[in-house]
Biopython code that builds the backbone (N, CA, C, O; Angstrom):
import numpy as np
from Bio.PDB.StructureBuilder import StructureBuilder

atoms = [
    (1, "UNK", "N", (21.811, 37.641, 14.193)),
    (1, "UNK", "CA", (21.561, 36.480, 13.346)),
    (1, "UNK", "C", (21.800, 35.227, 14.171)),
    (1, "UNK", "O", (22.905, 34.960, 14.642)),
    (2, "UNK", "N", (20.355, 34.213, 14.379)),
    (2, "UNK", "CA", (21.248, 32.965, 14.656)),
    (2, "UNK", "C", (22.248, 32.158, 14.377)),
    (2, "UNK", "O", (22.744, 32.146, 13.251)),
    (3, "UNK", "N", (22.569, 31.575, 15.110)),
    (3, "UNK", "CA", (24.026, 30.804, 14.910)),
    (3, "UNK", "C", (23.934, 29.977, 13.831)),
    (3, "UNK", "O", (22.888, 29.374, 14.070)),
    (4, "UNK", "N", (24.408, 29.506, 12.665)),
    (4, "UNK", "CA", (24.145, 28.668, 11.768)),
    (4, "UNK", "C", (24.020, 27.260, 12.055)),
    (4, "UNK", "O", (24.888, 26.616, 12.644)),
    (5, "UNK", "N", (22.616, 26.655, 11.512)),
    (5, "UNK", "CA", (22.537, 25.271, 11.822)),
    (5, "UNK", "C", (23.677, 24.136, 11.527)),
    (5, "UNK", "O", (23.747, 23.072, 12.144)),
    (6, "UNK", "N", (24.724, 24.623, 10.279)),
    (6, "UNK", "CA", (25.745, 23.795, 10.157)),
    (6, "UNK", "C", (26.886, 23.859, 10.936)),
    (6, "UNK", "O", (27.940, 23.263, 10.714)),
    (7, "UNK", "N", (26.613, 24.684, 11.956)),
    (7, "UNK", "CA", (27.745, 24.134, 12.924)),
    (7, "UNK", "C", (28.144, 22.728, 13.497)),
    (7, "UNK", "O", (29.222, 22.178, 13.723)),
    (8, "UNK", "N", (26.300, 22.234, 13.696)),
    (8, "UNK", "CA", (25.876, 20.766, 13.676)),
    (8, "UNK", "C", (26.744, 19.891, 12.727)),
    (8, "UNK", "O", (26.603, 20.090, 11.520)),
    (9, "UNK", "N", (27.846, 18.704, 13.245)),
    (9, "UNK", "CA", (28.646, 18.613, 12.401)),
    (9, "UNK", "C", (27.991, 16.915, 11.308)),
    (9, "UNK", "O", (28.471, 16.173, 10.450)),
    (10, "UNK", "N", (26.759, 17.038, 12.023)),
    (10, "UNK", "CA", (26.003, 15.910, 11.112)),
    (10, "UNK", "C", (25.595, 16.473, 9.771)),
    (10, "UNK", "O", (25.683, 15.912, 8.679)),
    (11, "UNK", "N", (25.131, 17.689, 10.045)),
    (11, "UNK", "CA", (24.633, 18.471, 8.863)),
    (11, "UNK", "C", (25.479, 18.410, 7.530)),
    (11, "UNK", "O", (24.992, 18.354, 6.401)),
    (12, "UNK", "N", (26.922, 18.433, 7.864)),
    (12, "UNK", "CA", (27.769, 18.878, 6.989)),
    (12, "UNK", "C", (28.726, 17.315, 6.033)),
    (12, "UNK", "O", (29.528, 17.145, 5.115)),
    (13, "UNK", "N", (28.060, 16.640, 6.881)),
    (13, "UNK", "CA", (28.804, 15.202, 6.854)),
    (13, "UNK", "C", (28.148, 14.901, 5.549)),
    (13, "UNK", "O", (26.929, 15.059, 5.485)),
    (14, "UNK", "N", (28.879, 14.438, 4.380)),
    (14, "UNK", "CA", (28.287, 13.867, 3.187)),
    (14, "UNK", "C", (27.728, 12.789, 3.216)),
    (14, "UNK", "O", (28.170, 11.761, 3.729)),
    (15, "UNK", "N", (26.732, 12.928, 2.679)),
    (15, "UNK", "CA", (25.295, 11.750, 2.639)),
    (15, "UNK", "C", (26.226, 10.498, 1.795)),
    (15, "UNK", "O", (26.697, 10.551, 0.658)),
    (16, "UNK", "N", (26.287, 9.423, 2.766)),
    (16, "UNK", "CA", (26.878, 7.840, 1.797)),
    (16, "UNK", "C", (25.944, 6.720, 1.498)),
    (16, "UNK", "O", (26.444, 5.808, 0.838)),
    (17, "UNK", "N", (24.534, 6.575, 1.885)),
    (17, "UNK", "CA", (23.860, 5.626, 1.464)),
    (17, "UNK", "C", (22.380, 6.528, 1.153)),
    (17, "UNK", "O", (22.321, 7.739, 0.939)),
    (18, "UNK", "N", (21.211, 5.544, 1.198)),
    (18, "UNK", "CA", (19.900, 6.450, 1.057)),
    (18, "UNK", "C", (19.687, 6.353, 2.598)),
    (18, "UNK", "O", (18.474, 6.544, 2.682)),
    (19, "UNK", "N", (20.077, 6.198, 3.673)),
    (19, "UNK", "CA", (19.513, 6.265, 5.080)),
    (19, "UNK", "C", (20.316, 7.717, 5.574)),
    (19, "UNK", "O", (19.914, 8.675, 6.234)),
    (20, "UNK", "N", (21.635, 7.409, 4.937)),
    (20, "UNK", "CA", (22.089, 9.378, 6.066)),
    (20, "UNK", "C", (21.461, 10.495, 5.085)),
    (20, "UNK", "O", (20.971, 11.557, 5.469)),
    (21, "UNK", "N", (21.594, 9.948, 3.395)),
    (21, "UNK", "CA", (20.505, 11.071, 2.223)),
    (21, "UNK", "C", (19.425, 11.697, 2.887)),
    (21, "UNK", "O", (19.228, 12.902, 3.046)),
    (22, "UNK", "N", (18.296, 10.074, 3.505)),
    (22, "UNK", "CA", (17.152, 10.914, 3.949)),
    (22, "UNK", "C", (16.858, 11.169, 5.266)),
    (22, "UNK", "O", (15.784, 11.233, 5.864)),
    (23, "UNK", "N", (18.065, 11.311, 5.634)),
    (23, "UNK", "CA", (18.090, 11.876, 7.479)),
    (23, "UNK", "C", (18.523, 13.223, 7.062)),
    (23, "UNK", "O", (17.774, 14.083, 7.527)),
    (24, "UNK", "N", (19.541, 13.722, 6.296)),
    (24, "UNK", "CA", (20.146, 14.990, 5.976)),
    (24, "UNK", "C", (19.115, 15.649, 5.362)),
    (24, "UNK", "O", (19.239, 16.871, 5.286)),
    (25, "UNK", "N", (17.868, 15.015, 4.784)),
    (25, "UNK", "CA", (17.115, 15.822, 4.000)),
    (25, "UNK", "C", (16.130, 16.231, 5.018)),
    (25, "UNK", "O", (15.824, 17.412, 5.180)),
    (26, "UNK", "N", (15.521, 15.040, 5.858)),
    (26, "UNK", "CA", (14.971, 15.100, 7.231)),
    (26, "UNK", "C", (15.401, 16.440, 8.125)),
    (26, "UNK", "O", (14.470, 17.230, 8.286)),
    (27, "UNK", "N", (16.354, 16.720, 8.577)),
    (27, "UNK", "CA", (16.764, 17.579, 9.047)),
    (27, "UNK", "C", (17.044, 18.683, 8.439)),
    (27, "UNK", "O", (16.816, 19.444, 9.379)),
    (28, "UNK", "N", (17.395, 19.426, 7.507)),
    (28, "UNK", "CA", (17.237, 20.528, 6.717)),
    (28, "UNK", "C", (16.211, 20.714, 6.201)),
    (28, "UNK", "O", (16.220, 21.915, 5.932)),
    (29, "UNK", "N", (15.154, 20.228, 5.822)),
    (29, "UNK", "CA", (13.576, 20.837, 5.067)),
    (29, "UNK", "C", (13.226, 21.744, 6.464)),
    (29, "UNK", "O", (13.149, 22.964, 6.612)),
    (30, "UNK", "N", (13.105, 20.984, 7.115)),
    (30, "UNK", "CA", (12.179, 21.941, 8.455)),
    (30, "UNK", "C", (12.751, 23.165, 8.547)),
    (30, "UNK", "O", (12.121, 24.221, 8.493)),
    (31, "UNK", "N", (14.025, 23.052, 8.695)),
    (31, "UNK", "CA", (15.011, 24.432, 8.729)),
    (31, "UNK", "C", (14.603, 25.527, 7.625)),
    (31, "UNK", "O", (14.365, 26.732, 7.701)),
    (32, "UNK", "N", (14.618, 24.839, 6.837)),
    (32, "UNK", "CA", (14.281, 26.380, 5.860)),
    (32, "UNK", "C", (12.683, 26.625, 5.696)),
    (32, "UNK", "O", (12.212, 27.651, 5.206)),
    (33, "UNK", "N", (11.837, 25.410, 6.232)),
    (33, "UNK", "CA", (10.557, 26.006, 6.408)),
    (33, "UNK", "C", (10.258, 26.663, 7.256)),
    (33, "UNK", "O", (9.587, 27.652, 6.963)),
    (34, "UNK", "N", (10.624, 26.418, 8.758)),
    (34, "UNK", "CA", (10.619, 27.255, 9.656)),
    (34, "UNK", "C", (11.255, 28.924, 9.555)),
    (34, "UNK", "O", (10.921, 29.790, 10.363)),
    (35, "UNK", "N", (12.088, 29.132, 8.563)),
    (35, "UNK", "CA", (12.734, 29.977, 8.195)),
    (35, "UNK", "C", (11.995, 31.037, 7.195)),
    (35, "UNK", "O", (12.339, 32.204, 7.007)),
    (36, "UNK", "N", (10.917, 30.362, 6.613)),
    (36, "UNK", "CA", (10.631, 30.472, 5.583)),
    (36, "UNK", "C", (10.860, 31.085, 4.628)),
    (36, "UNK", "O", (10.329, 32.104, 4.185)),
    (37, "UNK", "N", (12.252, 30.049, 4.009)),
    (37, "UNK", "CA", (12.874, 30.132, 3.223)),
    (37, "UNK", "C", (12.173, 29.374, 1.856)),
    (37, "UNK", "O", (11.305, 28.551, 2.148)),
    (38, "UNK", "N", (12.345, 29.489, 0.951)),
    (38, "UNK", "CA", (11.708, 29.148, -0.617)),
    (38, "UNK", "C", (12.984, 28.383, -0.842)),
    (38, "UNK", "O", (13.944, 28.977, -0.351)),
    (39, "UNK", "N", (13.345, 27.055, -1.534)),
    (39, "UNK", "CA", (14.368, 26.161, -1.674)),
    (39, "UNK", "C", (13.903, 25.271, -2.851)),
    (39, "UNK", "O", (12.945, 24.568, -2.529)),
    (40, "UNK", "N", (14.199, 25.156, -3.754)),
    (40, "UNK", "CA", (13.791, 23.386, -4.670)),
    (40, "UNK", "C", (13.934, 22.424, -3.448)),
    (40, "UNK", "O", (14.394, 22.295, -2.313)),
    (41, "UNK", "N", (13.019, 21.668, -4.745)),
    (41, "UNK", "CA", (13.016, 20.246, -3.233)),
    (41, "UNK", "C", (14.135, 19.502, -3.716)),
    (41, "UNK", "O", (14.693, 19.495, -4.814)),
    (42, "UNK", "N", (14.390, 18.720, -2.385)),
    (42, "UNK", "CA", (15.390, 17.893, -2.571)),
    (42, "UNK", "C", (15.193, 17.215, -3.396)),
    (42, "UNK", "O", (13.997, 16.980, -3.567)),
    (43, "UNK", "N", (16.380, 16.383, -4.555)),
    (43, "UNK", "CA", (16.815, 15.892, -5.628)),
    (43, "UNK", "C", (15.535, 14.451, -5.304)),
    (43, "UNK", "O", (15.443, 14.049, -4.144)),
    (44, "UNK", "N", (14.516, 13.704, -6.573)),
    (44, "UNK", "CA", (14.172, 12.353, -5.766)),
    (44, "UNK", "C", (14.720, 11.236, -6.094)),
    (44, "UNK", "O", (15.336, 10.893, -7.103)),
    (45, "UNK", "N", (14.418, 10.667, -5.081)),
    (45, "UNK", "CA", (15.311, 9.164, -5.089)),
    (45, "UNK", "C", (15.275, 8.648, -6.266)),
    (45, "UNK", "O", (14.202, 8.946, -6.790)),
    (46, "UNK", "N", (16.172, 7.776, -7.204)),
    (46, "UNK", "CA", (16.207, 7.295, -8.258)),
    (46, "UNK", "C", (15.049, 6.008, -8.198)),
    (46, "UNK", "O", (14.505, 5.601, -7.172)),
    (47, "UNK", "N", (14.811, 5.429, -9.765)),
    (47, "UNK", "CA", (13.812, 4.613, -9.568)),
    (47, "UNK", "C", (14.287, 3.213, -10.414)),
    (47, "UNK", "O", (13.651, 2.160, -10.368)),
    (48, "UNK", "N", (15.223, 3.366, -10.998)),
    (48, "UNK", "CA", (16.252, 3.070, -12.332)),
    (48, "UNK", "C", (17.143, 2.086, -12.118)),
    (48, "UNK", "O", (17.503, 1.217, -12.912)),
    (49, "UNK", "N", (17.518, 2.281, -10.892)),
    (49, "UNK", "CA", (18.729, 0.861, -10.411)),
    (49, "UNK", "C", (18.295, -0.317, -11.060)),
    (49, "UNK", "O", (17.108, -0.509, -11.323)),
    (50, "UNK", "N", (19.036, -0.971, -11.283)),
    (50, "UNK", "CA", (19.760, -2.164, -11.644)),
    (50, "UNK", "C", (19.640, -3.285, -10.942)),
    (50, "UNK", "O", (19.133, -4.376, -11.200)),
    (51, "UNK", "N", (20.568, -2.539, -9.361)),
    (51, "UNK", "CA", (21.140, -3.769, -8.632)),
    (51, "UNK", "C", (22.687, -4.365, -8.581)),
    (51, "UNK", "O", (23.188, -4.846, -7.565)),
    (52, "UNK", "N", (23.438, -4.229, -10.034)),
    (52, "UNK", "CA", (24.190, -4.701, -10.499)),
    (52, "UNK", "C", (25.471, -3.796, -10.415)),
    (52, "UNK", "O", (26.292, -3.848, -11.331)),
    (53, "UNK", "N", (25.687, -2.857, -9.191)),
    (53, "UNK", "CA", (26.377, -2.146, -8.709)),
    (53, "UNK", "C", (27.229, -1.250, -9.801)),
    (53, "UNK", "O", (28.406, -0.967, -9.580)),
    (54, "UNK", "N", (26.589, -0.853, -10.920)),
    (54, "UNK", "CA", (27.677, -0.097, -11.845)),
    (54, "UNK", "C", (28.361, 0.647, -11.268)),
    (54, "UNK", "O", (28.152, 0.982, -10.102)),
    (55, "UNK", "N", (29.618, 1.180, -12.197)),
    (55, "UNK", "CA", (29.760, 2.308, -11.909)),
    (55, "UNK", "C", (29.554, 3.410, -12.461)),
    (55, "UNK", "O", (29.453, 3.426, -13.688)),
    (56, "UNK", "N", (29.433, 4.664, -11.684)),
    (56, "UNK", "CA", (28.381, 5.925, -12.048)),
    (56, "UNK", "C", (26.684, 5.661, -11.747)),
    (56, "UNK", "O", (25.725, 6.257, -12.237)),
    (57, "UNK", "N", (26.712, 4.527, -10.744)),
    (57, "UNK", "CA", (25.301, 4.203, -10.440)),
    (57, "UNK", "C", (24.572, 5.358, -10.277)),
    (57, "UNK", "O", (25.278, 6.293, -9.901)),
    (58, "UNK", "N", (23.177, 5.679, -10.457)),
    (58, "UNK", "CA", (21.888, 6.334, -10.465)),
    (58, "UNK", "C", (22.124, 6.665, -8.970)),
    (58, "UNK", "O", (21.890, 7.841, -8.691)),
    (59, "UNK", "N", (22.550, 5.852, -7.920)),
    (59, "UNK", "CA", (22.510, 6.065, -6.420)),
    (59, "UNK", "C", (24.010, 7.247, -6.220)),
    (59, "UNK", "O", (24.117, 8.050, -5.293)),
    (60, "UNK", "N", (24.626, 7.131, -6.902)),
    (60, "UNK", "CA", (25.940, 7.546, -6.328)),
    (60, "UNK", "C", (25.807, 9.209, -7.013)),
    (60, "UNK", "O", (26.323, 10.168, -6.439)),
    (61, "UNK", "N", (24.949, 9.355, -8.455)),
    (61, "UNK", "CA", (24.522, 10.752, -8.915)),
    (61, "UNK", "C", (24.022, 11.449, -8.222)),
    (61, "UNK", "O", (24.203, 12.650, -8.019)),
    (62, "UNK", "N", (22.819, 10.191, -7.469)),
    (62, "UNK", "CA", (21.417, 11.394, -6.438)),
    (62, "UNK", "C", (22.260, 11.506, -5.021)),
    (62, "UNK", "O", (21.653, 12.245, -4.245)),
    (63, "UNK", "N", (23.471, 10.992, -4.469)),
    (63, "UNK", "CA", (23.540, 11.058, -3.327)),
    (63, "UNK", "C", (24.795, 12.938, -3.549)),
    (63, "UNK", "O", (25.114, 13.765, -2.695)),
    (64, "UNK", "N", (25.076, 12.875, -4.859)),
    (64, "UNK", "CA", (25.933, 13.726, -5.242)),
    (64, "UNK", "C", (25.173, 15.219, -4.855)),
    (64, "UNK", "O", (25.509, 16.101, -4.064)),
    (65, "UNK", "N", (23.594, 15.051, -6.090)),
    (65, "UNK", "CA", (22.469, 15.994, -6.059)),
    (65, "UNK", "C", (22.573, 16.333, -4.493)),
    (65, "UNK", "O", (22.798, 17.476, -4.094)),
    (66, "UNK", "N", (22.345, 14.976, -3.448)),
    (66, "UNK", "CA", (21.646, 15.217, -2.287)),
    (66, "UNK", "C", (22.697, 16.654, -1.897)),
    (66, "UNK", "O", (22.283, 17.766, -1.572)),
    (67, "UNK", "N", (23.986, 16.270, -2.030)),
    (67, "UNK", "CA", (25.205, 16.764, -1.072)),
    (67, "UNK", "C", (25.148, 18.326, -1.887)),
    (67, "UNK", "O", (25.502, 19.331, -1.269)),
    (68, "UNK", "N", (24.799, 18.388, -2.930)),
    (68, "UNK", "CA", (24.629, 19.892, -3.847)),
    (68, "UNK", "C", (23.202, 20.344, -3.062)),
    (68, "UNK", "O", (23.143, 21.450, -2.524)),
    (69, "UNK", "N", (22.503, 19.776, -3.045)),
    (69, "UNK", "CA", (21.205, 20.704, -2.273)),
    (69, "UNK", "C", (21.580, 21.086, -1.233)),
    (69, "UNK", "O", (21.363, 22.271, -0.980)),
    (70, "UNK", "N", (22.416, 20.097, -0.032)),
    (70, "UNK", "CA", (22.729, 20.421, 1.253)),
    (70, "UNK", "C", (23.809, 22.037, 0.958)),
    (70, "UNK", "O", (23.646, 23.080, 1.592)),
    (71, "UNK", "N", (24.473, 21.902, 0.258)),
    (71, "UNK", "CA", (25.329, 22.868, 0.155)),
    (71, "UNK", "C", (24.501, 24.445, -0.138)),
    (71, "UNK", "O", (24.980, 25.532, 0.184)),
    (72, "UNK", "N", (23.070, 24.225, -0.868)),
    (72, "UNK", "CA", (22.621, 25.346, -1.309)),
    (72, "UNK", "C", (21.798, 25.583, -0.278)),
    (72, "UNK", "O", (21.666, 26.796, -0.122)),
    (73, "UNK", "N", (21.010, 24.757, 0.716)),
    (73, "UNK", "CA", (20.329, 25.200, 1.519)),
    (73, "UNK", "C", (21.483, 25.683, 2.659)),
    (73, "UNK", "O", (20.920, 26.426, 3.463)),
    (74, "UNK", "N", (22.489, 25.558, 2.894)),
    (74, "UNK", "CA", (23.597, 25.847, 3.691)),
    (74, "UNK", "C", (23.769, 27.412, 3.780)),
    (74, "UNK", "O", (23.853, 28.087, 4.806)),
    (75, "UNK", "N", (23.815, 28.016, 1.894)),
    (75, "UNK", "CA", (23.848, 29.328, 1.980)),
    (75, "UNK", "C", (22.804, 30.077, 2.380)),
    (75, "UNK", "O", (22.928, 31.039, 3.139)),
    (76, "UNK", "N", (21.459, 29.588, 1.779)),
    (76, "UNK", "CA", (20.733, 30.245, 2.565)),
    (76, "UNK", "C", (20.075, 30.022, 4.282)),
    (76, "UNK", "O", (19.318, 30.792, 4.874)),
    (77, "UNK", "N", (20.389, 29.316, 4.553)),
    (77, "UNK", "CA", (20.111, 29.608, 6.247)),
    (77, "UNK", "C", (21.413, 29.652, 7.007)),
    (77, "UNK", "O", (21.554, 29.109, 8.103)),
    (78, "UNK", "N", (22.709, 30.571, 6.144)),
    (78, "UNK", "CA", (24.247, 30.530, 7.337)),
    (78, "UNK", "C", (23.348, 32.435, 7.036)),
    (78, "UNK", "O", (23.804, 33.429, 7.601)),
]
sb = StructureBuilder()
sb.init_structure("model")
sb.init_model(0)
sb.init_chain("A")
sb.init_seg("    ")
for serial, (resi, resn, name, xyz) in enumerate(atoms, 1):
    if name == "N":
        sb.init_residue(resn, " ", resi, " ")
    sb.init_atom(name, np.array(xyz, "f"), 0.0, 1.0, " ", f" {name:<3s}", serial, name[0])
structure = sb.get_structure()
């Protein structure tokens, strides 16, 4: 078995804005396509913001989603 891609310690690093979200998503799709692995797609970006920095913002749910997909595509390609 290859070595697991999350050894890569970027992989594992929790997504904090929408730029590391869609670098982490960037880098894991290919992985499980190349794999061809079957996955839901990643969570999509919210459309809903405000602006007005709530809290429980729409951004801070999907970056949550993002870090739950990373975790499920994790099991299937370790």
């Amino acid at each position: 078995m290859p070595d697991s891609p999350f050894a890569d310690p970027a992989l594992l690093a929790t997504p904090t804005d929408l730029a590391s979200a869609q670098a982490l998503i960037a880098r894991i799709a290919p992985l499980l396509s190349a794999r061809g692995l079957a996955m839901r797609a990643p969570p999509p970006e919210p459309t809903t913001c405000c602006g007005r920095g709530c809290n429980g913002c729409v951004w801070e749910g999907w970056l949550a989603a993002v870090a739950y997909w990373r975790d499920e595509a994790s099991l299937l390609l370790d």
